[in-house]
C-alpha positions as CSV (number, residue, x, y, z in Angstrom):
1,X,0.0,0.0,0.0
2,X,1.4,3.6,-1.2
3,X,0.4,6.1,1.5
4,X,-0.6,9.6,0.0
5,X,-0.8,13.3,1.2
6,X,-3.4,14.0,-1.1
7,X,-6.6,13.1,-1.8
8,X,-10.3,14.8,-1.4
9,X,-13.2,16.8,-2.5
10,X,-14.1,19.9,-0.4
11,X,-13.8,23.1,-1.6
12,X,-14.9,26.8,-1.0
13,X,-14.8,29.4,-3.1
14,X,-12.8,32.8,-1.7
15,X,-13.5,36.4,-2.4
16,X,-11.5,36.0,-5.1
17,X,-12.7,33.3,-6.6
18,X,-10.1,31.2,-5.9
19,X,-10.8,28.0,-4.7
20,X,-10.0,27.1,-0.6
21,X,-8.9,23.9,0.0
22,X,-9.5,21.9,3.1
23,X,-7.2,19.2,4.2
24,X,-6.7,17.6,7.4
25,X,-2.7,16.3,8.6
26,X,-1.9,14.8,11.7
27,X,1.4,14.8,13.9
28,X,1.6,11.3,15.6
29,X,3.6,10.9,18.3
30,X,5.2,7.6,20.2
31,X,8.2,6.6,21.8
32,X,11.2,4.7,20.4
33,X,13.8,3.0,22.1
34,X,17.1,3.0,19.8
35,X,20.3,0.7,21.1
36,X,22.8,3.1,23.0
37,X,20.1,5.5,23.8
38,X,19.8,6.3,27.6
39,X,16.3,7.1,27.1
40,X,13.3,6.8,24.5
41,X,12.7,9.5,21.6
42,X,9.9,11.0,20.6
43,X,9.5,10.1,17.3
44,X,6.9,10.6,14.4
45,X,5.7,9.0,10.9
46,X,6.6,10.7,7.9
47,X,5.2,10.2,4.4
48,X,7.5,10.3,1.3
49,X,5.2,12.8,-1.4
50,X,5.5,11.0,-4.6
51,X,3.9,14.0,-6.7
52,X,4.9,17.8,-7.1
53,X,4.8,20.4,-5.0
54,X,7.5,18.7,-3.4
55,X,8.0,15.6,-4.3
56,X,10.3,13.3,-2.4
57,X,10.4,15.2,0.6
58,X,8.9,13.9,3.9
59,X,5.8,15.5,4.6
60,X,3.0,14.9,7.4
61,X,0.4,12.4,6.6
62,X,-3.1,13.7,5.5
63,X,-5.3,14.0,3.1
64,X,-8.5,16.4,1.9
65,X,-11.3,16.3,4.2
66,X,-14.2,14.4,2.4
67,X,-17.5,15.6,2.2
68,X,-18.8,12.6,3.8
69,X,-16.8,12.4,7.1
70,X,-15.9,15.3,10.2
71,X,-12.4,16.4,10.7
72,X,-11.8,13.8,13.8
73,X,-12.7,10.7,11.7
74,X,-10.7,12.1,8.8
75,X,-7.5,12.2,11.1
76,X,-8.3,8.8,12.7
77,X,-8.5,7.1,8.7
78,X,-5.1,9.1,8.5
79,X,-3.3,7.2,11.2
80,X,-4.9,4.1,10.4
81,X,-3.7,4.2,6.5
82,X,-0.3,5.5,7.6
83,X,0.7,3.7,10.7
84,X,-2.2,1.0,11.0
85,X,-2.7,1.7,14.7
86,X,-5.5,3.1,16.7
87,X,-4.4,6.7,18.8
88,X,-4.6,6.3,22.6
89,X,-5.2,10.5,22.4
90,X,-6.6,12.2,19.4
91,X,-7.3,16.3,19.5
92,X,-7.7,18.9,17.5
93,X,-3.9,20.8,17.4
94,X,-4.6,24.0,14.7
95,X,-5.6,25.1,11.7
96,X,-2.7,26.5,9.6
97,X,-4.1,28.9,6.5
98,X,-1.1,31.4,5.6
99,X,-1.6,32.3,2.0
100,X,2.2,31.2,0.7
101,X,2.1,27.8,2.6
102,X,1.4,26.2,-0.8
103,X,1.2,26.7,-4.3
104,X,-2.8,26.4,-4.4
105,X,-4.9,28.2,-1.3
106,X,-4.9,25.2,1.2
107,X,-6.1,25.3,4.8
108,X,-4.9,22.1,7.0
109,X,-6.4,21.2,10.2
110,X,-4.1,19.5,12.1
111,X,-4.8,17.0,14.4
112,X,-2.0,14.9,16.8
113,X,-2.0,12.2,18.2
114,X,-0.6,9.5,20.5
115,X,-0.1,6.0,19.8
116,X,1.2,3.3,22.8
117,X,2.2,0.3,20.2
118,X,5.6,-0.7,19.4
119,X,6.4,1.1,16.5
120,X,8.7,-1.1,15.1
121,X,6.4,-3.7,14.9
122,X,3.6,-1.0,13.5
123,X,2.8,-2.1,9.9
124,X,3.7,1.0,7.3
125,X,2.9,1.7,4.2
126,X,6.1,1.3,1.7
127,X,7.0,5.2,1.8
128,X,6.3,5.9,5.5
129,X,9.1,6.3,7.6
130,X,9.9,7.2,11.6
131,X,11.9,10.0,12.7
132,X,12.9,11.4,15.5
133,X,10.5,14.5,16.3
134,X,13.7,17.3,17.3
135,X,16.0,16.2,14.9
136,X,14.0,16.2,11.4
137,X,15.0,17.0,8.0
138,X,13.4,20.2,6.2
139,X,10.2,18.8,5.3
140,X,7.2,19.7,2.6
141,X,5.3,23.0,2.7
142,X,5.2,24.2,6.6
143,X,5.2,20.9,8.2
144,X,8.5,21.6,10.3
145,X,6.7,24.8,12.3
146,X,3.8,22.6,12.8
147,X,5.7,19.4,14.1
148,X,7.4,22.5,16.4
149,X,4.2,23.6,17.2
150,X,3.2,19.9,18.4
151,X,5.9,19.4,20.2
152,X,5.3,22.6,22.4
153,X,1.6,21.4,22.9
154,X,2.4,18.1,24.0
155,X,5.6,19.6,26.3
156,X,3.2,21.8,27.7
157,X,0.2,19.6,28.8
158,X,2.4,17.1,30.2
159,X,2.6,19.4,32.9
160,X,-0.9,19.8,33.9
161,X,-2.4,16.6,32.7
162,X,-2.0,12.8,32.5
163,X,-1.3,13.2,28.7
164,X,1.6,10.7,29.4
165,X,-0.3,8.0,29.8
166,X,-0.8,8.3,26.0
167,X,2.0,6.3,25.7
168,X,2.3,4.1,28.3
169,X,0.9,0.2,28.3
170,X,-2.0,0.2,30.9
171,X,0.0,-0.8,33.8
172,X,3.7,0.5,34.2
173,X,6.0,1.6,36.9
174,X,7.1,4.8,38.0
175,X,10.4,4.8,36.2
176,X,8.4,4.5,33.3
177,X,6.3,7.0,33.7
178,X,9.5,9.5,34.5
179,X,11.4,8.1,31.2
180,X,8.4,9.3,29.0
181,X,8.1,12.4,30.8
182,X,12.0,12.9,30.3
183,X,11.3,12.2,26.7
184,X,8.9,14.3,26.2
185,X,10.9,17.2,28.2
186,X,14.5,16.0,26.7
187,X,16.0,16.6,30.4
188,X,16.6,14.5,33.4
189,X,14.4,14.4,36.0
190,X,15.2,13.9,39.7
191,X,13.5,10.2,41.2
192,X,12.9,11.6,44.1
193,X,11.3,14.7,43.4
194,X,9.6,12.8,40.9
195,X,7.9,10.8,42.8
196,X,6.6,13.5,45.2
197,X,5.2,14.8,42.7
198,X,3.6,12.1,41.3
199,X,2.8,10.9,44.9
200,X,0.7,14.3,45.2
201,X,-1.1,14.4,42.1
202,X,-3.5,11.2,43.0
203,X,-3.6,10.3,39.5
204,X,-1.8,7.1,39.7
205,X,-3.4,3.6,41.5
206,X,-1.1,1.3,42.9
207,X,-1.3,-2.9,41.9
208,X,-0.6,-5.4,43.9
209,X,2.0,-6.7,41.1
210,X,5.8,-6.2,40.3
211,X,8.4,-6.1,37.8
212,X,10.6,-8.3,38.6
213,X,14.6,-9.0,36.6
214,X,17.8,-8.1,37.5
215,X,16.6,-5.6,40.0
216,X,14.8,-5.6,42.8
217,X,11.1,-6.1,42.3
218,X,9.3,-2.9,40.8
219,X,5.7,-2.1,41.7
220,X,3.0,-1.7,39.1
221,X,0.9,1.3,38.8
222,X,-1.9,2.1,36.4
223,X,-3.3,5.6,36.0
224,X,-6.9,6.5,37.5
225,X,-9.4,6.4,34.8
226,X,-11.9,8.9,36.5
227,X,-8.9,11.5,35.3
228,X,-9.3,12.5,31.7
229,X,-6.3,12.5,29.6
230,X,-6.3,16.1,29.4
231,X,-8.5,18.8,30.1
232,X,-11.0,19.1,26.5
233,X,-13.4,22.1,27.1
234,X,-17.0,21.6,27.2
235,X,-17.2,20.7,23.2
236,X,-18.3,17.5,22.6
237,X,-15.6,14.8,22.5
């Protein structure tokens, strides 16, 4: 399967006559583990464009919003063609209309998400690839800036929200949690403090199992599921 960047149907006319063209892209996030690193990377899919503008740079994955189907199930069909897995977190990140971002008049709404699975294992279509999310080539149209713009979003709710567990199996243990939250943050955290912290937020549930290997045994926590992901707004979910 060829994934694309292109594809739809909706258009609107501007003032000018010019048609306005409505696509939806979405920034998927997950965490990779690469030998020698001391922690896991935020990385991200990337689709090779196979057509001018810009063809065979990277560029997000996305398509045109069809006139059959709302923006949110438009960006879940999007991770589904590119990655073939389901997001743990879906939202709504921005809509980016600046009048030079492509040849045509093109407004993207752009969505990101979080995914849990292995990535490695994650089927891809032949000309998707993963990269890491700070260290990217120059990419297609104004797809660096909005992978930027993720990036702060995601940076900046995992200090008020649970938006970690996004990427965490369902039970874990607190070094875990902290490796994702350095990840995220791309500093170290202090264990102790960490765990204050955590302590005091009453977001996590303790198990009665453990970890157990070549250290001593671990305990198991899972998050409390009355404590949304992060804060949405009254809109409709």
């Amino acid at each position: 399967m060829t994934t694309r960047t292109t594809s739809a149907t909706l258009t609107t006319p501007s003032a000018g006559g010019e048609a306005i063209r409505v696509a939806v892209s979405t920034v998927i996030f997950s965490l990779q583990r690469r030998p020698g690193d001391e922690r896991p990377a935020v990385v991200l899919p990337l689709v090779r464009r196979t057509r001018d503008p810009h063809d065979g740079q990277w560029a997000l994955p996305g398509g045109w919003l069809r006139e059959s189907e709302n923006m949110d199930a438009a960006a879940s069909r999007t991770l589904a063609e590119t990655t073939g897995l389901a997001p743990s977190f879906l939202e709504q990140l921005y809509a980016f209309g600046a009048v030079d971002r492509s040849p045509s008049r093109v407004v993207s709404i752009v969505y990101w998400a979080l995914v849990r699975e292995d990535v490695e294992a994650a089927p891809a279509a032949e000309n998707v690839a993963w990269f890491d999310a700070t260290a990217l080539p120059r990419l297609a149209f104004d797809h660096n800036d909005i992978v930027e713009y993720a990036l702060w979003r995601l940076r900046n709710k995992v200090g008020y929200s649970r938006i970690a567990h996004g990427l965490l199996p369902e039970l874990f243990t607190l070094a875990d949690l902290r490796e994702v939250y350095e990840a995220i943050l791309g500093r170290r955290l202090d264990p102790a403090n960490f765990r204050r912290q955590v302590d005091s937020s009453e977001t996590l549930i303790p198990t009665d199992e453990f970890r157990t290997g070549s250290h001593r045994p671990a305990r198991l926590y899972r998050y409390n599921h009355d404590v949304e992901l992060a804060e949405r707004g009254p809109l409709p979910h």
